[in-house]
C-alpha positions as CSV (number, residue, x, y, z in Angstrom):
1,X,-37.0,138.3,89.3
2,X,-40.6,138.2,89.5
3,X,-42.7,138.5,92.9
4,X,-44.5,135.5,92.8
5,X,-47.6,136.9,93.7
6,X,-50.9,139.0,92.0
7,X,-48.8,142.2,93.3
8,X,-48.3,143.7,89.9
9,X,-52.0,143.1,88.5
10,X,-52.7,146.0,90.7
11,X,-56.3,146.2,90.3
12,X,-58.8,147.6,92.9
13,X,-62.5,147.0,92.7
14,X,-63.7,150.6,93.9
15,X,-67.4,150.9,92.6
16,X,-69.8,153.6,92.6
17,X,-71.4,151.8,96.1
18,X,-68.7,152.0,97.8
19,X,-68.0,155.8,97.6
20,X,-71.9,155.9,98.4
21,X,-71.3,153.6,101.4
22,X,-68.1,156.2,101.7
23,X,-70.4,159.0,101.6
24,X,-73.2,157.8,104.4
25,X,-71.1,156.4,107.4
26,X,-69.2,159.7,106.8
27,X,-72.2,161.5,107.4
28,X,-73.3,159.2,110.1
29,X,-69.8,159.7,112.0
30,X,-70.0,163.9,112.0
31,X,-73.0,164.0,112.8
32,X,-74.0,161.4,115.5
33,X,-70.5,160.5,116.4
34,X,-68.2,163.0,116.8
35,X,-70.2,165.2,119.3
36,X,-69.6,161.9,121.9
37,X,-66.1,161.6,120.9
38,X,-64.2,163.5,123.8
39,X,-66.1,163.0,126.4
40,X,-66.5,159.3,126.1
41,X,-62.3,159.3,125.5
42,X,-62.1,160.8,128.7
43,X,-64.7,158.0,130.6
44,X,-63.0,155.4,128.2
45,X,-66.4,154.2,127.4
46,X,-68.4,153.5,124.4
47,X,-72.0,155.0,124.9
48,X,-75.1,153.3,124.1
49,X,-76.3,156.3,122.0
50,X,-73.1,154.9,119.6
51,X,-74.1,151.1,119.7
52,X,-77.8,152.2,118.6
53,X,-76.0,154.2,115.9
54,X,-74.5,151.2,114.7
55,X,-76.6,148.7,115.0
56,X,-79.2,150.9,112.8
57,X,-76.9,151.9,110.2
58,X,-76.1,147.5,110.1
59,X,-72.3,148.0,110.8
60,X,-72.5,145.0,113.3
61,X,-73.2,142.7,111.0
62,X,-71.5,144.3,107.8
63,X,-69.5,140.8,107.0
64,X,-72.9,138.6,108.1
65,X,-74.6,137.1,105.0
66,X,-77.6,138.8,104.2
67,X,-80.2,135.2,105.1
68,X,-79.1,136.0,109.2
69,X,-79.5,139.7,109.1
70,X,-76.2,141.3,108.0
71,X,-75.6,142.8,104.6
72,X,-73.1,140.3,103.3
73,X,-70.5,143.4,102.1
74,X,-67.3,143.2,100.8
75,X,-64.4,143.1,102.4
76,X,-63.6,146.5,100.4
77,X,-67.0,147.7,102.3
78,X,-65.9,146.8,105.5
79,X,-62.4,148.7,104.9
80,X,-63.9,151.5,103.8
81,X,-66.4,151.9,106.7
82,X,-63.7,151.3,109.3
83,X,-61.5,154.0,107.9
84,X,-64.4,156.5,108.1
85,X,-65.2,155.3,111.3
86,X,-61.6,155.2,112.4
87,X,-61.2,159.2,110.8
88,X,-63.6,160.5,113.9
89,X,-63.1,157.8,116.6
90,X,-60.8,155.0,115.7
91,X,-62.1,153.1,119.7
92,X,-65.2,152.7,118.0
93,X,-63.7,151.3,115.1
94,X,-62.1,148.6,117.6
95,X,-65.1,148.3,119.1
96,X,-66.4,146.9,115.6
97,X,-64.1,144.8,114.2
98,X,-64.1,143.0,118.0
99,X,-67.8,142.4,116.5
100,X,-66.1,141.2,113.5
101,X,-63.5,139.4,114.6
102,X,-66.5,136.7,116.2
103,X,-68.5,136.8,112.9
104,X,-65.7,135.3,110.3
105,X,-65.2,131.9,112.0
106,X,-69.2,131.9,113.1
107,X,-69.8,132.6,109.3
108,X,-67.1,130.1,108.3
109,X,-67.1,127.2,110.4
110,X,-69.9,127.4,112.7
111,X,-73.2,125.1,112.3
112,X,-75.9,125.8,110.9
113,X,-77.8,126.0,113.6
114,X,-74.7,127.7,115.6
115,X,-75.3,130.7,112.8
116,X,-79.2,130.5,112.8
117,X,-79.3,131.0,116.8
118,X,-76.3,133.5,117.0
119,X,-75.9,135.9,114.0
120,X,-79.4,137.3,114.2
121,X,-78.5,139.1,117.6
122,X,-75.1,140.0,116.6
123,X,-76.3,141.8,113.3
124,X,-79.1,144.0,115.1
125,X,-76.4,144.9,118.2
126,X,-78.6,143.3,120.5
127,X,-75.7,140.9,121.7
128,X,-72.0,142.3,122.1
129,X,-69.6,139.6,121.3
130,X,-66.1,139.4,121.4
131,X,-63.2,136.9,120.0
132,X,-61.1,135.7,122.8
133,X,-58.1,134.1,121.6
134,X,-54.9,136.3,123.0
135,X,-53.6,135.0,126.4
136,X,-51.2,136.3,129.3
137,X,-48.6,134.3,128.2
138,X,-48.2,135.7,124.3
139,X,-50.4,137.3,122.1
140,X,-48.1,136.3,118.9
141,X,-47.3,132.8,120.0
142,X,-50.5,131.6,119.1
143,X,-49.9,128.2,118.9
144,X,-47.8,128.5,122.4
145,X,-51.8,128.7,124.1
146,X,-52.1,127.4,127.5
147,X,-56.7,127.2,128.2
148,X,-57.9,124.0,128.3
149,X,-61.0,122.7,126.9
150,X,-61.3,119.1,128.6
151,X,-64.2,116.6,127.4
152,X,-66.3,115.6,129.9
153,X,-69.5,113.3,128.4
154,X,-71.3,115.5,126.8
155,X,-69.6,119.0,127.8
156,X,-66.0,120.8,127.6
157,X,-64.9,121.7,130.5
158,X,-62.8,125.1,129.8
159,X,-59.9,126.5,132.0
160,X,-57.5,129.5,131.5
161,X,-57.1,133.2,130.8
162,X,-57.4,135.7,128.0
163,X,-56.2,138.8,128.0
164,X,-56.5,142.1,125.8
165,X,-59.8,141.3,124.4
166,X,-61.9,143.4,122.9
167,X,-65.2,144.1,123.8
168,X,-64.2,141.6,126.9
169,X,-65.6,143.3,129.5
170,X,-69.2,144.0,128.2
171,X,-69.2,140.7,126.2
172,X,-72.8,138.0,126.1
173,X,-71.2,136.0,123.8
174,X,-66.9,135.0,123.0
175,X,-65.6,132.6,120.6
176,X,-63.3,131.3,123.2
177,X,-59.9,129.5,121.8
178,X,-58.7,126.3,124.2
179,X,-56.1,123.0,123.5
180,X,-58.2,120.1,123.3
181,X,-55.5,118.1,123.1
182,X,-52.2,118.5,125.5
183,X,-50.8,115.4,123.9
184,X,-50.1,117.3,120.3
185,X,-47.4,120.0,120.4
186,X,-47.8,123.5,119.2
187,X,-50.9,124.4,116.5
188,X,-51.7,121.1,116.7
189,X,-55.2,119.9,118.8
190,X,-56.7,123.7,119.0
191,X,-60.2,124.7,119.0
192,X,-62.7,127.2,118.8
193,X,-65.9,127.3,121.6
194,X,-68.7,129.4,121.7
195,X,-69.4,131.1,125.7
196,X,-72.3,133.0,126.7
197,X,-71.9,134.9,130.5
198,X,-74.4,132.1,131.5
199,X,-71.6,129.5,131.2
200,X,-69.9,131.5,133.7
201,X,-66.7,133.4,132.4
202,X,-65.8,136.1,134.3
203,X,-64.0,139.4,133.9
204,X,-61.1,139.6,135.9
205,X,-60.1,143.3,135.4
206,X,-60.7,146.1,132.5
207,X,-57.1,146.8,131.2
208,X,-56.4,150.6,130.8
209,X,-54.4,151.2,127.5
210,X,-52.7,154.5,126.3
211,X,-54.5,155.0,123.2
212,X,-58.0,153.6,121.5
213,X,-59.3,154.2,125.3
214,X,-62.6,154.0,125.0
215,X,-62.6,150.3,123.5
216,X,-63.3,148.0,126.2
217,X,-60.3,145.6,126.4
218,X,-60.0,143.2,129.3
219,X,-58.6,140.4,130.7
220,X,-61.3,137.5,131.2
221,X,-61.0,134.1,133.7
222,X,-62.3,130.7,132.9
223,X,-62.7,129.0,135.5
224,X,-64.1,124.7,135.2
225,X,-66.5,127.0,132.4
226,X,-68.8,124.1,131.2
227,X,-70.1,124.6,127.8
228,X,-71.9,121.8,125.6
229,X,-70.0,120.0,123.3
230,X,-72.5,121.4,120.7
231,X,-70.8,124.4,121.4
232,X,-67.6,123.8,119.4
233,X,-67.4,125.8,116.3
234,X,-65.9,123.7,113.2
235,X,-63.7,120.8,113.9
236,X,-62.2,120.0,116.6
237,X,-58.4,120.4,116.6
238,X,-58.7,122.4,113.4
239,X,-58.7,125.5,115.9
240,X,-55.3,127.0,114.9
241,X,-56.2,127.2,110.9
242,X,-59.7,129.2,111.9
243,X,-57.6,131.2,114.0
244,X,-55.0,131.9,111.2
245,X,-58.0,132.4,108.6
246,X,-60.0,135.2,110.9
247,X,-56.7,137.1,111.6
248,X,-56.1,136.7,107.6
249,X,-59.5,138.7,106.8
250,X,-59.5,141.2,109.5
251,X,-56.2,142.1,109.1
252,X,-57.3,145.0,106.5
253,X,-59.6,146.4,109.0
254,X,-56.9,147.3,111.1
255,X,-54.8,148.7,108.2
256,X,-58.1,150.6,107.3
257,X,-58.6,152.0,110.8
258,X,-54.5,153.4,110.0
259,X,-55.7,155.5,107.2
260,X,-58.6,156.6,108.8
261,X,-56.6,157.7,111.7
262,X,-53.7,159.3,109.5
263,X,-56.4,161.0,107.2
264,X,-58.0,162.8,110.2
265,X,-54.0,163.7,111.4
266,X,-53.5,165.3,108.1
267,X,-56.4,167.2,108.0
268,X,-56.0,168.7,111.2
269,X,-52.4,169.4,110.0
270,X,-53.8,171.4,106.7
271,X,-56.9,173.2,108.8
272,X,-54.2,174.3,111.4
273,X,-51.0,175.1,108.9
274,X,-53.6,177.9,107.0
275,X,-54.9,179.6,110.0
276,X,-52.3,180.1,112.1
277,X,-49.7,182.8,111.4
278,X,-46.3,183.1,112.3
279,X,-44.0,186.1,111.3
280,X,-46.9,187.6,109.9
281,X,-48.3,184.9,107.3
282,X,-49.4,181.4,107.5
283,X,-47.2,178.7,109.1
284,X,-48.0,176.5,105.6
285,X,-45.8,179.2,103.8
286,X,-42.8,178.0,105.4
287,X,-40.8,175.2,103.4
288,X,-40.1,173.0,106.4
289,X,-44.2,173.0,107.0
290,X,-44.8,172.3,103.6
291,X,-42.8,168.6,103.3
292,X,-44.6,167.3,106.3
293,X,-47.4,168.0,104.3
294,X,-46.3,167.3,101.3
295,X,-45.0,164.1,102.9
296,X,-48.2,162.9,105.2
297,X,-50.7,163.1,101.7
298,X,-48.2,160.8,100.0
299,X,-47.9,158.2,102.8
300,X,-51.6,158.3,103.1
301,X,-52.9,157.8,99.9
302,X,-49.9,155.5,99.6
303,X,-51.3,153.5,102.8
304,X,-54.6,153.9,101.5
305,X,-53.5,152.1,97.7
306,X,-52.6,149.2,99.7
307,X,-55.4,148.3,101.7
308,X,-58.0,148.8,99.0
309,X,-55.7,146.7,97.3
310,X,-55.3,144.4,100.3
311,X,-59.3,144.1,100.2
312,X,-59.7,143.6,96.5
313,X,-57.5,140.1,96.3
314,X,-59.5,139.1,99.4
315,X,-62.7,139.8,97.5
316,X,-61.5,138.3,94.1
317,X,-60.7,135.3,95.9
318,X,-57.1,135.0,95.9
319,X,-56.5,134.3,99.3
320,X,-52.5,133.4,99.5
321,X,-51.5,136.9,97.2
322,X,-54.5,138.5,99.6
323,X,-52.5,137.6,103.2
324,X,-49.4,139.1,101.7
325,X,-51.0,142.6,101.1
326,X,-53.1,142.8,103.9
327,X,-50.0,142.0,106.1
328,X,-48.4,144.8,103.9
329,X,-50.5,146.8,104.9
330,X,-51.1,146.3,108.3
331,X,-47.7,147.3,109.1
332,X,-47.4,149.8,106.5
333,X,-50.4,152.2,107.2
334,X,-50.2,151.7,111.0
335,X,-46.3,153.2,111.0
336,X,-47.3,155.8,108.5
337,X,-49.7,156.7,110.9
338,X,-47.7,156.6,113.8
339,X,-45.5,159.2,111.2
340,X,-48.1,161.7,110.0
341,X,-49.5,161.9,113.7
342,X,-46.4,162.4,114.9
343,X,-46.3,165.5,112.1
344,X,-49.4,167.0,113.2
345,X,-48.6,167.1,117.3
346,X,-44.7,168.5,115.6
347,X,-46.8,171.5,113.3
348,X,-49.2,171.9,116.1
349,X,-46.3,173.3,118.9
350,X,-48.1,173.4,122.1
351,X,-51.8,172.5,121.0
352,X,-50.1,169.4,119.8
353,X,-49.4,168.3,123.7
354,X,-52.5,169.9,125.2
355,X,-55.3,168.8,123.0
356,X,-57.0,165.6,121.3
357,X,-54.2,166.3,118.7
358,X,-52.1,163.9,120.6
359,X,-54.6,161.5,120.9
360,X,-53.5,160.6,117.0
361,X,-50.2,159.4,118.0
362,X,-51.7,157.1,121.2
363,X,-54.1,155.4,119.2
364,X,-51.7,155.1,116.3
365,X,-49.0,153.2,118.2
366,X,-51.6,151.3,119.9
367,X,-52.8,149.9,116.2
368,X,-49.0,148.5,115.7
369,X,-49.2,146.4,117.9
370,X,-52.9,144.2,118.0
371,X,-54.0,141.7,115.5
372,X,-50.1,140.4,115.3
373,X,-47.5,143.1,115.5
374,X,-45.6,144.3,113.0
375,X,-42.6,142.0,113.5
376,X,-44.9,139.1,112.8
377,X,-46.6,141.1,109.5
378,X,-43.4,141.2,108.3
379,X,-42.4,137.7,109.3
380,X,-45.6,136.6,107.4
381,X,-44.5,138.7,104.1
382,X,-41.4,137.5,103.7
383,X,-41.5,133.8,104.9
384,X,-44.3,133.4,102.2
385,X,-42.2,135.2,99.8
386,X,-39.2,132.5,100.6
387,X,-41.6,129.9,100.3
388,X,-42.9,130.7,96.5
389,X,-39.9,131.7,95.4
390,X,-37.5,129.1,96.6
391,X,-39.7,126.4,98.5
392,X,-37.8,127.4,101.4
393,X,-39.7,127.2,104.7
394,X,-38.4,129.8,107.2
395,X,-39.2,129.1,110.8
C-alpha cells in the first residue's frame, strides 16, 4: 500500500542561508541571551534587554512580508530560528511564536489596511501581540467556543474568556476569536477580531505553569469589549478555517522548539558523561551511559529530519501532505524530548534534581501539550490518512 501523501519524496530544502541564519541567532542566543536565562526563569519574566534583542535581530516579524517590515522567511527559517532559540531558552521561543501565531492570519486574511496599520509595529517589537483563541472551557474543542461577538450598528460587541494565552498579559494588540453566530452549531459562524487594550480587555490573572515559565501566559476577560466592525479580520464566519490554517503553519515551530530543547538536553548529557568520573574513569565509559546517548542523538536528529521536512512541504506549497508532517512532528519531537530530558536529569544523579538540568523535562512536557495536544496530532494524522486512502471520514 502506498501512503498517499509526498512522505516518500523526502526532500528538504536546507540552503547555504539557512545554516548562515543557523549560525547568527546561535551567536545572538550565547551571547546576549543566555546570561538572562536563569535569573529571568526564576522571576518568570521576559526582560526587555531580550525584546530589544529580538526586535533588532527582526525575529518578530520573521513570517511578515518584507513591504511591512518583516523579512518574509521561510517557514524552514522560522524552524530553524526557534530551535536555536529554543536550545538556550525555549520561554523565549514561546514568547515568539505568540508573536507569530498573530501575524499568519493578519498576513493572510487581514485588510489591507488592517496589515498597513498593524504589521509595521509588530515587526520592529514596538507592539507585543498575542493570538487569543483557547478558552476555559477546552483548548482542543475549538469549535465547542463559547465568546461572543454580537453586531451592534457599526461595532461587535465582544463577551467571554480566554485562557492560556501567550504573551496575554503584556499584550497591545490580540486577534481575539468569538461566535458571531449562536444560531450555526459547532465551526460554523466563527470569527477572527482584532483588540487593542484601548477596547478595553482585561487581564484577569497571570497563570503560573510548571515549565516555559518565563512566557507570559494568562487568562484574559472580555467584558461588552466594543471593537469596530472594521476590526474583523477576513470573513465573517469563516473564523474556524483561519483558525485551522494558523495552527497548520505554526505547528512546526513548536516541533522546532522540541529539538531545540532536546539538542541542548543532549549536550548537557555528553559535556557531563566526559567529565565526571566514577570508579575511576568517565561515567560515558560505562555501556548503560553510552545507549542513552547513543539513543538521545538518534531521536534527535530523527526529530530534527521531520520538522525540516515538515517545513519544506509547507514552503513547496503542498499544504494537505505539509499538515500531516508537521502534526508528525509536533508529537514526535515534543515526546522525544520529554525522553532525552528525561535521560539527562537520569545521567546527571543528583545535579539532575538540583539544577536547571531539570528545567529540560518541565519545559518539555509543557510543549506536549499547547498548540493541540498530542492526542489531537495524532487524530489529525490518521483521520487524513483514512480519508485519502479510503474516503472514509473519521469523526
Amino acid at each position: 500500500m502506498t501512503i498517499p501523501f509526498s512522505l516518500g519524496d523526502f526532500k528538504i530544502e536546507l540552503k547555504e542561508e539557512h545554516e548562515l541564519l543557523r549560525q547568527s541567532v546561535r551567536e545572538l542566543c550565547e551571547k546576549s541571551i543566555r546570561p538572562l536565562v536563569d535569573r529571568a526563569e526564576r522571576d518568570a519574566v521576559i526582560p526587555e534587554e531580550a525584546r530589544k534583542e529580538l526586535a533588532r535581530a527582526g525575529i518578530y516579524g520573521m513570517n511578515i512580508p518584507q513591504d511591512y517590515g518583516g523579512q518574509g522567511a521561510d517557514i524552514l527559517s522560522q524552524a530553524i530560528t526557534i530551535e536555536e532559540i529554543s536550545r538556550v531558552w525555549p520561554s523565549l521561543a514561546t514568547h515568539v511564536f505568540g508573536y507569530w501565531l498573530f501575524n499568519v492570519p493578519m498576513v493572510r486574511f487581514a485588510s489591507e489596511r488592517q496589515r498597513s496599520q498593524h504589521l509595521p509595529e509588530v515587526a520592529s517589537g514596538k507592539a507585543v501581540v498575542a493570538f487569543a483563541n483557547t478558552e476555559p472551557g477546552g483548548g482542543s474543542d475549538v469549535a465547542g467556543m463559547k465568546t461572543t461577538a454580537k453586531r451592534v450598528d457599526s461595532r461587535y460587541i465582544i463577551n467571554g474568556r480566554k485562557t492560556f494565552i501567550t504573551n496575554g498579559g503584556m499584550a497591545d494588540r490580540l486577534i481575539v476569536t468569538a461566535r458571531t453566530s449562536v444560531e450555526e452549531k459547532r465551526w460554523r459562524g466563527i470569527s477572527m477580531f482584532l483588540v487593542g487594550r484601548e477596547h478595553g480587555f482585561k487581564v484577569e490573572s497571570r497563570i503560573e505553569t510548571s515549565g516555559i515559565r518565563a512566557s507570559n501566559t494568562a487568562q484574559l476577560l472580555f467584558e461588552d469589549v466594543s471593537v469596530p466592525a472594521e476590526n474583523l479580520v477576513g470573513e465573517e464566519g469563516n473564523g474556524f478555517k483561519q483558525i485551522m490554517i494558523t495552527f497548520d503553519y505554526n505547528r512546526v515551530s513548536v516541533a522546532a522548539q522540541a529539538v531545540g530543547l532536546a539538542q541542548a538536553a543532549l549536550e548537557s548529557m555528553l559535556s557531563y558523561s566526559s567529565q565526571r568520573e566514577a570508579f575511576g574513569q568517565p561515567i560515558v565509559s560505562y555501556q548503560m551511559v553510552q545507549e542513552r546517548i547513543a539513543d538521545s542523538l538518534a531521536e534527535v536528529q530523527a526529530s530534527r529530519l521531520l520538522t525540516y521536512f515538515a517545513a519544506s512541504l509547507l514552503d513547496r506549497g503542498d499544504l494537505e501532505s505539509g499538515i500531516v508532517a508537521a502534526s508528525m512532528a509536533k508529537f514526535y519531537s515534543t515526546e522525544v524530548a520529554e525522553r532525552v530530558a528525561s535521560r539527562a536529569i537520569e545521567l546527571h544523579g543528583g545535579y539532575g534534581v538540583s539544577t536547571s538540568v531539570e528545567r529540560f523535562l518541565r519545559d518539555a512536557k509543557t510543549a506536549t501539550i499547547y498548540e493541540g495536544t498530542n492526542f489531537i496530532q495524532r487524530s489529525i494524522v490518521t483521520r487524513r490518512l483514512m480519508k485519502r486512502l479510503y474516503g472514509l471520514d473519521v469523526r
